[in-house]
N, CA, C and O atoms as a DFTB+ gen file, in Angstrom:
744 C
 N C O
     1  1       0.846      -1.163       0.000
     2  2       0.000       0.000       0.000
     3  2       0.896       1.231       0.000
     4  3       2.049       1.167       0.425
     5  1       0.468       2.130      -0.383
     6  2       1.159       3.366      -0.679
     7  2       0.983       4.101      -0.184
     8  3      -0.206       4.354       0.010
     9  1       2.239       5.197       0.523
    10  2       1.448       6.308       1.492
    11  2       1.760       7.649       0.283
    12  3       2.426       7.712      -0.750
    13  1       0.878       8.636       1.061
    14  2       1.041      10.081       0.259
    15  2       2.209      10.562       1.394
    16  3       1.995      10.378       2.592
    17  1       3.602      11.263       0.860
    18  2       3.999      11.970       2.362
    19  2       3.573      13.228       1.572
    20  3       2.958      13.299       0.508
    21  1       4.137      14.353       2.494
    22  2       4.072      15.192       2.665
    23  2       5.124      16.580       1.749
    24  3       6.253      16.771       2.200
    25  1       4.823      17.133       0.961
    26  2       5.755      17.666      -0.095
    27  2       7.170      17.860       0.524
    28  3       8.262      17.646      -0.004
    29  1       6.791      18.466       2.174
    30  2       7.864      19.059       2.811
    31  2       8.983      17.690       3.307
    32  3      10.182      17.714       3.584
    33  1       7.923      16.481       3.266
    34  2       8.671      15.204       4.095
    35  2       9.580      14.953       2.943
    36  3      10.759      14.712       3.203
    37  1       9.043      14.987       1.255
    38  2       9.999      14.120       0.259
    39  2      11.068      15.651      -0.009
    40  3      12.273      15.398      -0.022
    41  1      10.827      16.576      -0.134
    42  2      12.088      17.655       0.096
    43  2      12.970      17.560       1.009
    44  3      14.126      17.948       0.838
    45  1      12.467      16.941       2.287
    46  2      13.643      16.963       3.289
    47  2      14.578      15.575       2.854
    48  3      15.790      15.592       2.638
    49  1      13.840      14.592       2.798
    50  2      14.506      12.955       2.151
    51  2      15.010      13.325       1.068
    52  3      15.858      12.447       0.908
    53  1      15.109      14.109       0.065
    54  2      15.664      14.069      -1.280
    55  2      17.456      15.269      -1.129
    56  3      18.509      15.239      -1.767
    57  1      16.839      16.369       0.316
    58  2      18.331      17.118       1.116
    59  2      19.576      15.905       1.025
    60  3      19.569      14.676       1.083
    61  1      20.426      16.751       0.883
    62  2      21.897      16.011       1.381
    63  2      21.825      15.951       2.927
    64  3      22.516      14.938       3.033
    65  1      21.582      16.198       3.928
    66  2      21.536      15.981       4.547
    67  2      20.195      15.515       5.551
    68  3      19.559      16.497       5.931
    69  1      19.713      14.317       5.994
    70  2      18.522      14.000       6.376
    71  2      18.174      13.844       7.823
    72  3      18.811      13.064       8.532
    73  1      17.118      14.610       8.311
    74  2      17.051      14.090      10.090
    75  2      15.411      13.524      10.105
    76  3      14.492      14.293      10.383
    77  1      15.137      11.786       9.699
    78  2      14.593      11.310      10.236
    79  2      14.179      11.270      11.733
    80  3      14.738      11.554      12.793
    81  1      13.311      10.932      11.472
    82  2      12.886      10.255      13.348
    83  2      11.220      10.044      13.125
    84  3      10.272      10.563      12.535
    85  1      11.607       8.682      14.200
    86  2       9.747       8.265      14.285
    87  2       9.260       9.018      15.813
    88  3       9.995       9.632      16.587
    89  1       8.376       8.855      15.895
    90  2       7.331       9.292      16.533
    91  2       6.343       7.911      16.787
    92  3       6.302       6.858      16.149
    93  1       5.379       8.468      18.276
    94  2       4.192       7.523      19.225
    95  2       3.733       8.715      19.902
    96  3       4.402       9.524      20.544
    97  1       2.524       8.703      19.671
    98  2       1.240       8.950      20.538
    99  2       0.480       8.038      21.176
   100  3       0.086       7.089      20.498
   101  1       0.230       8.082      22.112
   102  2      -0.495       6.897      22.907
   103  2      -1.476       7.902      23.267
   104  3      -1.175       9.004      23.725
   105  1      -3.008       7.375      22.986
   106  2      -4.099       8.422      23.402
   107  2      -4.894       7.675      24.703
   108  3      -5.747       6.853      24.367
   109  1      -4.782       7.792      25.508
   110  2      -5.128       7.593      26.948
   111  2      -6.684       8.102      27.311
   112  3      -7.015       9.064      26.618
   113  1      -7.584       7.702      28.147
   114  2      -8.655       7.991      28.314
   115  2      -9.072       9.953      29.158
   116  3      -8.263      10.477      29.924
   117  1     -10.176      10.524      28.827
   118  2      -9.432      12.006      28.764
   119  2      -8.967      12.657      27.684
   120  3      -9.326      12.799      26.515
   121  1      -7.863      13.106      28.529
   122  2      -6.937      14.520      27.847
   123  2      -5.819      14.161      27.892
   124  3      -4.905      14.890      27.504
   125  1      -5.546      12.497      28.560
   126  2      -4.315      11.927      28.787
   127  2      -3.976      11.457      27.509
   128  3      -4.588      10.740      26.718
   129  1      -2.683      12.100      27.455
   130  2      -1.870      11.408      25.799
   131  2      -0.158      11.620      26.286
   132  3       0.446      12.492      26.911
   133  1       0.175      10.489      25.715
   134  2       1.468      10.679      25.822
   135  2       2.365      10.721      24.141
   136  3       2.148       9.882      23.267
   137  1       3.264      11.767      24.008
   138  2       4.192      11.697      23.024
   139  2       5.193      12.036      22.706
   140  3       5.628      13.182      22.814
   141  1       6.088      10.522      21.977
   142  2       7.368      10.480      22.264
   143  2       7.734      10.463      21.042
   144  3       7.023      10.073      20.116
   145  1       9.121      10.977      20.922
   146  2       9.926      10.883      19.435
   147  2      11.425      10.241      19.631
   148  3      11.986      10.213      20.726
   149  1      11.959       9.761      18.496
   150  2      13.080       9.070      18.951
   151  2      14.300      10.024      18.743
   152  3      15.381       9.641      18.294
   153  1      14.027      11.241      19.097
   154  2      15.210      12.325      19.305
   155  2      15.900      12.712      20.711
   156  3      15.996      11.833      21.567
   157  1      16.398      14.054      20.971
   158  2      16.760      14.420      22.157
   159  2      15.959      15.809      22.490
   160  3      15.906      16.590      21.539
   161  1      15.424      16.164      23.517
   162  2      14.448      17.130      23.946
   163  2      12.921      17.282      23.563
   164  3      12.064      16.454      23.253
   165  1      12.907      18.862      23.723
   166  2      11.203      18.537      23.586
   167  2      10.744      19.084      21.456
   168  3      11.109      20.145      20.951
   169  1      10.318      18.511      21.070
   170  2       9.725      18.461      19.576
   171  2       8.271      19.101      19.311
   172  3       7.148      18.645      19.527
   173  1       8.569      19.955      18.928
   174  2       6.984      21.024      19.286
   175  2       6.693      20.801      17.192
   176  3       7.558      21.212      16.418
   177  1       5.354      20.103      16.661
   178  2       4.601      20.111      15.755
   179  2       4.205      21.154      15.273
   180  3       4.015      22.155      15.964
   181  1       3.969      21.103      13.734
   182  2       3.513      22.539      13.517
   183  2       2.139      22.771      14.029
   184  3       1.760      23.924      14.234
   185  1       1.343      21.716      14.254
   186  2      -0.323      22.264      15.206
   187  2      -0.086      22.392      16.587
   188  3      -0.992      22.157      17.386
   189  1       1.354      22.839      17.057
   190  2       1.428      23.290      18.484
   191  2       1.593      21.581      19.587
   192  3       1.618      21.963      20.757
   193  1       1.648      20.755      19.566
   194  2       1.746      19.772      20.452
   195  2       3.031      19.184      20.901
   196  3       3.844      19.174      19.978
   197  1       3.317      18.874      21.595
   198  2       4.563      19.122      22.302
   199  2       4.756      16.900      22.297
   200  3       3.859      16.072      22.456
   201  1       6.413      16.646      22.024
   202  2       6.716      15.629      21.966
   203  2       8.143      15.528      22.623
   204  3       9.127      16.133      22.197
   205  1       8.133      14.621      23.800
   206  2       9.080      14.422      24.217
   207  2      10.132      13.324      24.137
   208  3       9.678      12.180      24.117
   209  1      11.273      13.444      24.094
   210  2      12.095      13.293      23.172
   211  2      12.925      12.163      24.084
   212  3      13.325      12.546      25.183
   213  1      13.272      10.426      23.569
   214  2      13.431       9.879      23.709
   215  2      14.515       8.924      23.706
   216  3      14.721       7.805      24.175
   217  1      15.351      10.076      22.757
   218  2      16.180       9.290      22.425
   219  2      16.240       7.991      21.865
   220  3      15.193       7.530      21.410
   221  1      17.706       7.041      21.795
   222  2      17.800       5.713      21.418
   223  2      17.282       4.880      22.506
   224  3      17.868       3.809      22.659
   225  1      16.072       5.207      23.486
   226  2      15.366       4.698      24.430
   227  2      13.850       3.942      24.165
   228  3      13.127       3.123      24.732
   229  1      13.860       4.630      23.129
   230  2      12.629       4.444      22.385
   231  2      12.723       3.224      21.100
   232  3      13.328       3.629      20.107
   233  1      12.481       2.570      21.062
   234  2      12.407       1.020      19.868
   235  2      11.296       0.753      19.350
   236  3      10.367       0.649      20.151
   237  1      10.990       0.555      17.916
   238  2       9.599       0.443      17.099
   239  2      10.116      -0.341      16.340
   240  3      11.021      -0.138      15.530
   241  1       9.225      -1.836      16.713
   242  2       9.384      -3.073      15.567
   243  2       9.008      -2.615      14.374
   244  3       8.483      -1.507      14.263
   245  1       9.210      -3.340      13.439
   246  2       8.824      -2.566      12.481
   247  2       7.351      -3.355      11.893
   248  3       6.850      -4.429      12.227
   249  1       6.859      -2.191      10.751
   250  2       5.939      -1.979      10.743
   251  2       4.855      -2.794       9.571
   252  3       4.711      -2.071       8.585
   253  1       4.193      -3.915       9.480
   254  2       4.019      -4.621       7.780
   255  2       2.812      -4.581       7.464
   256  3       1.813      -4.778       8.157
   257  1       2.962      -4.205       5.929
   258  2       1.382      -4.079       5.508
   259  2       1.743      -5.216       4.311
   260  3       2.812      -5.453       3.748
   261  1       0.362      -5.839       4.153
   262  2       0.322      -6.411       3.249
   263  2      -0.626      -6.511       2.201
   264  3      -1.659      -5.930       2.535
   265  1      -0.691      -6.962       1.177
   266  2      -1.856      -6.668       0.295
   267  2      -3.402      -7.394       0.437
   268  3      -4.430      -6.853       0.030
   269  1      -3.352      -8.578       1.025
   270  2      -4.120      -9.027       1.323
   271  2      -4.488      -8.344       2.977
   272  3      -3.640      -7.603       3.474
   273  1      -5.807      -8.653       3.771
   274  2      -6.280      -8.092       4.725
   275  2      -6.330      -8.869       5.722
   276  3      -7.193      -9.514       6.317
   277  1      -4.380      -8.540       5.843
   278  2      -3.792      -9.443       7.437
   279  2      -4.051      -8.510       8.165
   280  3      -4.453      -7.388       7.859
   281  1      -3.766      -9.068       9.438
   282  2      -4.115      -8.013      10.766
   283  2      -2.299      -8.095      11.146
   284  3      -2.009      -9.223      11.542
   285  1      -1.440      -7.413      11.108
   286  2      -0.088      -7.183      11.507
   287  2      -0.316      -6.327      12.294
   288  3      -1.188      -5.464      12.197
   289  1       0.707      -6.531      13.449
   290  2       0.898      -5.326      14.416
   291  2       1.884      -4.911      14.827
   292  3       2.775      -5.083      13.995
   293  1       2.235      -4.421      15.726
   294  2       3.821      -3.588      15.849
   295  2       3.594      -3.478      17.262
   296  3       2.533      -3.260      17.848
   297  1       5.484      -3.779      18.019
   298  2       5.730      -3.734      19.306
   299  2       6.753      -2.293      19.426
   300  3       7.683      -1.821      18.770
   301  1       5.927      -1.890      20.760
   302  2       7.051      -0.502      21.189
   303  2       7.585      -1.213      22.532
   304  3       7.177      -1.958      23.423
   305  1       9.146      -0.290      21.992
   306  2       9.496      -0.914      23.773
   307  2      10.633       0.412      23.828
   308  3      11.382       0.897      22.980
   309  1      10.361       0.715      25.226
   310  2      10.661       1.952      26.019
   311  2      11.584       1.464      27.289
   312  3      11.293       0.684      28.197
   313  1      12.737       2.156      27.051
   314  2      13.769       1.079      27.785
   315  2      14.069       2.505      29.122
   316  3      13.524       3.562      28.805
   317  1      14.622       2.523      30.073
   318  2      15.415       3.310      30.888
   319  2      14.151       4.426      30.824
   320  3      14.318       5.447      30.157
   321  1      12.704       4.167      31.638
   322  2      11.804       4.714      31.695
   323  2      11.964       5.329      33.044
   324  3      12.479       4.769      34.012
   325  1      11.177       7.267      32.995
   326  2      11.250       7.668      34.540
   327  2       9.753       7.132      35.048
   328  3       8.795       6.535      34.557
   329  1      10.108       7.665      36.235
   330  2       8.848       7.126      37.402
   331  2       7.541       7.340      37.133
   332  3       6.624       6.521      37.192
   333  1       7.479       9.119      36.669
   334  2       5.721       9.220      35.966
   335  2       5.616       8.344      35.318
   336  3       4.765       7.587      35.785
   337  1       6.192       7.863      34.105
   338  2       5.919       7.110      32.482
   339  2       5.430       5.822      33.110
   340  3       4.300       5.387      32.887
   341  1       6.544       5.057      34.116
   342  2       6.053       3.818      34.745
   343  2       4.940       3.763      35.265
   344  3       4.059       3.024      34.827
   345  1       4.752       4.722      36.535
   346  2       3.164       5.169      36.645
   347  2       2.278       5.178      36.011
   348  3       1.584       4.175      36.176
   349  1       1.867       5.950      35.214
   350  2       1.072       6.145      33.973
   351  2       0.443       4.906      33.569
   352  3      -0.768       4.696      33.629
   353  1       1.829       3.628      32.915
   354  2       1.885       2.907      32.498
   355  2       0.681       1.537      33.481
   356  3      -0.307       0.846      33.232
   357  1       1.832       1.883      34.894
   358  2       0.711       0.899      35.844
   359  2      -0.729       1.287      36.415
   360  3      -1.343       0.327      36.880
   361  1      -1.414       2.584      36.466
   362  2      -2.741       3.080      36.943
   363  2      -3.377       3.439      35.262
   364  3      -4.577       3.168      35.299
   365  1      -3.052       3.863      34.071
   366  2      -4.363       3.954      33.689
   367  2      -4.344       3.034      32.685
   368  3      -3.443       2.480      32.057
   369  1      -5.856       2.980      32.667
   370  2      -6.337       1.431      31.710
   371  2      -5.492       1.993      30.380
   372  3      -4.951       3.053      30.064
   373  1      -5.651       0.942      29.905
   374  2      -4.433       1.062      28.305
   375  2      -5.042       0.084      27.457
   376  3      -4.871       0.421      26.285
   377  1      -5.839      -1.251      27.581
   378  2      -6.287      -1.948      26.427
   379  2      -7.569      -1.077      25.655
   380  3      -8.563      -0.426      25.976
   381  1      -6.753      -1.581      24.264
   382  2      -8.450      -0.865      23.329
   383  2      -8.030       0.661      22.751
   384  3      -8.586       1.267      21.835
   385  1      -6.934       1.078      23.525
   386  2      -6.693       2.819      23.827
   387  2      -6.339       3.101      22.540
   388  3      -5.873       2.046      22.111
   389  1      -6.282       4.182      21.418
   390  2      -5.575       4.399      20.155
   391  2      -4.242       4.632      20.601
   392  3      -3.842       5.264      21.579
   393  1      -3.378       3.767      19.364
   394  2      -1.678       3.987      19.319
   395  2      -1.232       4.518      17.911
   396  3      -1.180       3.631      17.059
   397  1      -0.930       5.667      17.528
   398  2      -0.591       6.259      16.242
   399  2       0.985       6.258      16.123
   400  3       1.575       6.884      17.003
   401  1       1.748       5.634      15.144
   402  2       3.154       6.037      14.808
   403  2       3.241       6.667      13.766
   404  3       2.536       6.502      12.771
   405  1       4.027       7.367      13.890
   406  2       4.634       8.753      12.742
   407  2       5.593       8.768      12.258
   408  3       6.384       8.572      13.181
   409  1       6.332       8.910      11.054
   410  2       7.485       8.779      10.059
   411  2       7.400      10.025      10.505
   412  3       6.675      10.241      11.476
   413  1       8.175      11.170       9.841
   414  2       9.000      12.577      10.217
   415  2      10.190      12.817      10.035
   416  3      11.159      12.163      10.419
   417  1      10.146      14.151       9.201
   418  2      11.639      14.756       9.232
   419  2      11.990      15.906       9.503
   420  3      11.093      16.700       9.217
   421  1      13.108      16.503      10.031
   422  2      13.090      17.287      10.916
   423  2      14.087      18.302      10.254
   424  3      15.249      17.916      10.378
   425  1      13.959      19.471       9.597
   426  2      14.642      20.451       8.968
   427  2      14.173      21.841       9.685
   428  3      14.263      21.912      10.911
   429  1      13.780      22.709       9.096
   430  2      13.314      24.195       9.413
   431  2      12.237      23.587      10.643
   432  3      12.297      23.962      11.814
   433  1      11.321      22.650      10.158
   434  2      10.172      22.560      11.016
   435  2      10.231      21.026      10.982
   436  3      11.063      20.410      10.316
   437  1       9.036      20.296      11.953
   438  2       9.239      18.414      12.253
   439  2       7.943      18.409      11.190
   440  3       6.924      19.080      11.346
   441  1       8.161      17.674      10.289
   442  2       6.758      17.034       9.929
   443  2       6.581      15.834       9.748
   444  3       7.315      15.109       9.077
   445  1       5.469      15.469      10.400
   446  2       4.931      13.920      10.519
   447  2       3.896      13.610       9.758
   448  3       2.901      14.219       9.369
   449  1       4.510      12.073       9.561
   450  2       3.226      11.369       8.163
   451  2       3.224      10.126       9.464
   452  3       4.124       9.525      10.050
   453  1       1.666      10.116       9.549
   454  2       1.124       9.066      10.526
   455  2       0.883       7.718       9.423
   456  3      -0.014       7.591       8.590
   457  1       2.325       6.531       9.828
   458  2       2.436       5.139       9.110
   459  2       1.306       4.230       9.755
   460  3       1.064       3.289       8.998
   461  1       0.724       4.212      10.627
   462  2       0.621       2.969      11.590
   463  2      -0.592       3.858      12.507
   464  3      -0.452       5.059      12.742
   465  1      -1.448       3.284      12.840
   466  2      -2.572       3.205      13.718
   467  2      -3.083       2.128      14.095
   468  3      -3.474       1.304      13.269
   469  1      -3.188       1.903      15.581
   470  2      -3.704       0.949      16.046
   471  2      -4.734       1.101      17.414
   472  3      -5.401       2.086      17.729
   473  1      -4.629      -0.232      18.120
   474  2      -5.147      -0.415      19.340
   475  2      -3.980      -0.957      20.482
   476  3      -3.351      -2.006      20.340
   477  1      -3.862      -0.217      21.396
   478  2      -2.471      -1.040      22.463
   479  2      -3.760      -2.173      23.227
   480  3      -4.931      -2.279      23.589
   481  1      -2.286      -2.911      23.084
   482  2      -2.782      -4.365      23.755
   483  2      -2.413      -5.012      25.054
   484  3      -3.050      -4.986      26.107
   485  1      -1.225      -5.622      24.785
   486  2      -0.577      -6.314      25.983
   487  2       0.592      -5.121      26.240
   488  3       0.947      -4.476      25.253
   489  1       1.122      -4.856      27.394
   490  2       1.834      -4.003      28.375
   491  2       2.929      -4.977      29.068
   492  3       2.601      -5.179      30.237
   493  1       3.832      -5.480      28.800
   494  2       4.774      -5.978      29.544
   495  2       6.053      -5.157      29.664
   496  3       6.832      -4.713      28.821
   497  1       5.985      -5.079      31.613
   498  2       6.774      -4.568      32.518
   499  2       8.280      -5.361      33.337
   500  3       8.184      -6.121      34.300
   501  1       9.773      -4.902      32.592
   502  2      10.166      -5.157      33.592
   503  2      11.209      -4.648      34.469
   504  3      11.787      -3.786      33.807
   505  1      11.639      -4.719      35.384
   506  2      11.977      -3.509      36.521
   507  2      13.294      -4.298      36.570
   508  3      13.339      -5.507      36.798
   509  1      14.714      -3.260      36.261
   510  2      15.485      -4.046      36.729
   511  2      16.870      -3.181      37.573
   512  3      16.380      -2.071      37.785
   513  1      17.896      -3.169      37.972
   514  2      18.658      -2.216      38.966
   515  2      18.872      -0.713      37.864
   516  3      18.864       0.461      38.233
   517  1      19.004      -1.106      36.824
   518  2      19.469      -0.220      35.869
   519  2      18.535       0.480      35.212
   520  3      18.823       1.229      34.279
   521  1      17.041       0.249      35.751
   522  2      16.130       1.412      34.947
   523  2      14.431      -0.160      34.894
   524  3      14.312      -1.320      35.289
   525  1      13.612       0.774      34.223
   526  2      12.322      -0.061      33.566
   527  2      12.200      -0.130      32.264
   528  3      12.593       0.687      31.431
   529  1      11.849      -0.760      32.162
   530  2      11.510      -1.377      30.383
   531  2      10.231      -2.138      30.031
   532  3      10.014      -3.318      30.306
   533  1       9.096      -0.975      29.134
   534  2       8.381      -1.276      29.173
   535  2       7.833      -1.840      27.455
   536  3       7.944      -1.096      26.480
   537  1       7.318      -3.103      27.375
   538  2       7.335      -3.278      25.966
   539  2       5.641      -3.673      25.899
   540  3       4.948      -4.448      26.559
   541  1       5.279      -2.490      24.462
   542  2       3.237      -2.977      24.675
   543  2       3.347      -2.818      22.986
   544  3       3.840      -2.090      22.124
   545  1       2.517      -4.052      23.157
   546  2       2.131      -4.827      22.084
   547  2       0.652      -3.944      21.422
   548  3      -0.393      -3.717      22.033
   549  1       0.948      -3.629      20.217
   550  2      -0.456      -2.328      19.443
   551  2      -0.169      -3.480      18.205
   552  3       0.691      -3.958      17.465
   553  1      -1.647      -3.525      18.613
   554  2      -2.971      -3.928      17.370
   555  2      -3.240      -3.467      16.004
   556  3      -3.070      -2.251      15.920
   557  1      -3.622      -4.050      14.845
   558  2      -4.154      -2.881      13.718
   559  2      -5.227      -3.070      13.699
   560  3      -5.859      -4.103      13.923
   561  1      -5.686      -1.618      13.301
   562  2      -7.270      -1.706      13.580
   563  2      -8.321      -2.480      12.698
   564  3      -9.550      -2.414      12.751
   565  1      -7.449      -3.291      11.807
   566  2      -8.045      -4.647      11.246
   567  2      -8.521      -5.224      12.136
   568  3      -9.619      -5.753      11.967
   569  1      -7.811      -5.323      13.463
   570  2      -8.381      -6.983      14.340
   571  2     -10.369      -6.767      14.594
   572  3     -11.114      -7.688      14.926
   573  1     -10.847      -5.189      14.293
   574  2     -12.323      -4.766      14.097
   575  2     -12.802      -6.463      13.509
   576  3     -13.386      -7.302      14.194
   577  1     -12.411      -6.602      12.254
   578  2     -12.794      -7.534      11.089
   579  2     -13.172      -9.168      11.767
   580  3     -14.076      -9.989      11.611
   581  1     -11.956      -9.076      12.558
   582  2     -12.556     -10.228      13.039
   583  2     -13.129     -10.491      14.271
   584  3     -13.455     -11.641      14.565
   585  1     -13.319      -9.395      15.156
   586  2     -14.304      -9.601      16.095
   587  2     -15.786     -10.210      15.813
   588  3     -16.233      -9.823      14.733
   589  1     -16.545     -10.971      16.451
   590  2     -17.576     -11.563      16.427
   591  2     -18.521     -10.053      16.652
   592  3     -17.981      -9.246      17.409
   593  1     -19.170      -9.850      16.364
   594  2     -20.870      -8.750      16.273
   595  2     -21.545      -9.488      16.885
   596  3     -22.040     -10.545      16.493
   597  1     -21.639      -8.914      18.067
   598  2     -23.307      -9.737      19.113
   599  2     -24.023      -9.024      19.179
   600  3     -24.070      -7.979      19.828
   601  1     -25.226      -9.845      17.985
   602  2     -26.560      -8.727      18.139
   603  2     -27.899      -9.680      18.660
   604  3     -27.662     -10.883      18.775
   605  1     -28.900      -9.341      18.890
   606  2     -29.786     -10.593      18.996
   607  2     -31.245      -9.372      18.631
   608  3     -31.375      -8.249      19.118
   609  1     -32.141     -10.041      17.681
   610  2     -33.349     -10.200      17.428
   611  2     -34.552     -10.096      17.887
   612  3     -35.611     -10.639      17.573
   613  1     -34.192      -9.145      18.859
   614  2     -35.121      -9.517      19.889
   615  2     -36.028      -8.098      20.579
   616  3     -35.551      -7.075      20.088
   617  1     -37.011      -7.826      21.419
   618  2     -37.293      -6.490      22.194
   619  2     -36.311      -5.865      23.011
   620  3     -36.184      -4.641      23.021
   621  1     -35.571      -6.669      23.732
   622  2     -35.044      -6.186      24.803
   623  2     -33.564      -5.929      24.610
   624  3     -32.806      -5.575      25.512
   625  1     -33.156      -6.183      23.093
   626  2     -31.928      -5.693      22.570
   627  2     -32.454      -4.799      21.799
   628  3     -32.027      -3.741      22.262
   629  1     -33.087      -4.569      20.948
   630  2     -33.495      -3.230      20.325
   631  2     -33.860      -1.853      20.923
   632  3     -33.446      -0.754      20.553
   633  1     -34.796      -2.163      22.011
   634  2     -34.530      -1.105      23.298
   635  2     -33.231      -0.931      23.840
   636  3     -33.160      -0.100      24.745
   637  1     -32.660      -1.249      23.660
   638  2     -30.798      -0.877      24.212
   639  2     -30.217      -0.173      23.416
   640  3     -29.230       0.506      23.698
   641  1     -30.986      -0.270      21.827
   642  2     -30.051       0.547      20.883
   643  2     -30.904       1.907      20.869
   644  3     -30.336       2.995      20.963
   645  1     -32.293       1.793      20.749
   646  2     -33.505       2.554      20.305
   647  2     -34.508       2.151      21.456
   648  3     -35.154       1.106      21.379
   649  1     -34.594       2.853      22.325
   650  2     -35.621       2.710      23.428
   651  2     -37.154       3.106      22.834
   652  3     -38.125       2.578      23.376
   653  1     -37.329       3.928      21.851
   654  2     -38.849       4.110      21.736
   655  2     -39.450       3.395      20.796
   656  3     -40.661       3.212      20.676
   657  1     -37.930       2.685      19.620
   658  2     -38.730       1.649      19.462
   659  2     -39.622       0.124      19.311
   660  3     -39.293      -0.727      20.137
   661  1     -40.306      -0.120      18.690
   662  2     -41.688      -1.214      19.218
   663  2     -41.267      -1.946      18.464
   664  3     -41.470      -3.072      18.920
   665  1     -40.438      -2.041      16.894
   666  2     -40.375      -2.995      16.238
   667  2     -40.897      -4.459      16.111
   668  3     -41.655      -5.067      15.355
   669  1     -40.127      -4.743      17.216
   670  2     -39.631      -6.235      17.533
   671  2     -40.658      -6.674      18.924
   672  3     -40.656      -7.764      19.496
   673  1     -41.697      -5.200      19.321
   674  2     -42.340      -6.042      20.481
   675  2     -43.763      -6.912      20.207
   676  3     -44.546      -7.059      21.145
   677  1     -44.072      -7.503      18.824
   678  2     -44.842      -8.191      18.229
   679  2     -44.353      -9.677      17.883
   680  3     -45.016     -10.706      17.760
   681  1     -42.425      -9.363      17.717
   682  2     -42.036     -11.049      17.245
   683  2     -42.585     -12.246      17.983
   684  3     -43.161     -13.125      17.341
   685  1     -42.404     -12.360      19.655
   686  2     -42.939     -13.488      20.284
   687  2     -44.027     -13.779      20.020
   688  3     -44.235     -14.985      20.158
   689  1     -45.239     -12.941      19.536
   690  2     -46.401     -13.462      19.445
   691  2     -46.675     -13.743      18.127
   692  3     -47.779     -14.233      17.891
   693  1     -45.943     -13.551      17.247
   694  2     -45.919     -14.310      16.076
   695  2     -45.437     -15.801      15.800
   696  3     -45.743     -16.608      14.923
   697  1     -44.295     -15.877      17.222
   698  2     -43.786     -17.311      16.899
   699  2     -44.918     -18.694      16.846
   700  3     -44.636     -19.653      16.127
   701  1     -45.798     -18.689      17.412
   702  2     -46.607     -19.187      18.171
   703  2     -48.306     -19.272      17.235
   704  3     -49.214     -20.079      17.434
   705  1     -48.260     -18.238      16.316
   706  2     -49.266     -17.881      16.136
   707  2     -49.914     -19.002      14.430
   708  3     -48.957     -19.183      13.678
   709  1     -50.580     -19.321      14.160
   710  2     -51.402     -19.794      13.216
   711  2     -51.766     -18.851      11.995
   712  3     -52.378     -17.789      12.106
   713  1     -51.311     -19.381      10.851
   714  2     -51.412     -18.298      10.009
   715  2     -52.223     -18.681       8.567
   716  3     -51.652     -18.597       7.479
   717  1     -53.194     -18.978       8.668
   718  2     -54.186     -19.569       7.134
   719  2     -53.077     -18.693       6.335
   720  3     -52.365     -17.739       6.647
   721  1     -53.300     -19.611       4.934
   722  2     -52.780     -19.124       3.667
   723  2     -53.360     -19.658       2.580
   724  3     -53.231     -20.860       2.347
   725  1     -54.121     -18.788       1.719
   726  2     -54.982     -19.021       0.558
   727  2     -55.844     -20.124       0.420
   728  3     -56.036     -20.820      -0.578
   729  1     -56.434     -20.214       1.757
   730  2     -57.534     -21.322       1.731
   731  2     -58.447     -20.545       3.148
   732  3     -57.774     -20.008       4.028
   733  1     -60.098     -20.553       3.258
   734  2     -60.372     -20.487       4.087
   735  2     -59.882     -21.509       5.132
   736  3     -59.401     -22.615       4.883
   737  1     -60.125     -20.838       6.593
   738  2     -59.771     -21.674       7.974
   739  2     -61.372     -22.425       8.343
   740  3     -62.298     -21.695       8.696
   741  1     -61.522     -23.627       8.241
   742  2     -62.529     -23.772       9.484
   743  2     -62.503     -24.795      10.649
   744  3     -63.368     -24.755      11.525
């Protein structure tokens, strides 16, 4: 599949000199978001949002699309983490949450082409004398496709979607019911 970048992204890649870097947003429930880039300091976007800077601390498996409609996903792992990030990490819920990664190049201004969108999944933590290392497993938002849809047929699921309406509050008494067809009944 093919991405569009950005006029300014293939001008900076085509420079003699190039400053890649990826990028993660993790969108948290709220106003809680976290975002990191694999540079040094803070990385301010041209829509104003602020990205903090990660250095060679930051690791992104890489990323596969394929032509057919696999569900591939991609592991981040965040090595020599401080105490908020670990925090964060252990109090707020995180499955289901959106995970966006960003290609970017960094000249006059950073601009990012969002490669990868997903769902974070699994969160594995481990703590060791020399720092935390946290590695979470993000979803593509293919895995939608194969979730099972539980719907049921019924009054008392249709009132859950649509409370006023009656549709479905006639089916039971149809199951049951006797129905002549092109012959008198006697």
């Amino acid at each position: 599949m093919s991405r569009d970048l950005d006029t300014n992204t293939i001008t900076d890649i085509n420079a003699s000199i190039v400053n890649p870097f990826f990028a993660v947003e993790l969108l948290f429930d709220g106003d809680r978001v976290l975002r990191l880039w694999t540079g040094v300091g803070t990385l301010v976007s041209d829509d104003g949002k602020e990205w903090v800077g990660s250095g060679n601390f930051l690791n992104i498996s890489s990323v596969e699309e394929t032509a057919e409609m696999a569900v591939k996903g991609a592991t981040l792992t965040l090595s020599g983490v401080p105490s908020e990030v670990l925090s964060l990490a252990l109090s707020e819920p995180y499955q289901g949450r959106v995970c966006k990664l960003y290609f970017g190049t960094q000249s006059d201004t950073a601009v990012f082409n969002e490669v990868f969108s997903g769902y974070m999944d699994q969160m594995n933590i481990e703590e060791g004398p020399s720092g935390s290392t946290i590695e979470l497993k993000v979803e593509n938002k293919l895995i939608d496709l194969e979730r099972a849809r539980v719907a049921r047929y019924s009054s008392g699921y249709q009132k859950t979607l649509y409370p006023n309406d009656l549709g479905f509050d006639f089916v039971e008494d149809l199951q049951d019911k006797k129905i002549s067809w092109g012959r008198a009944s006697t």
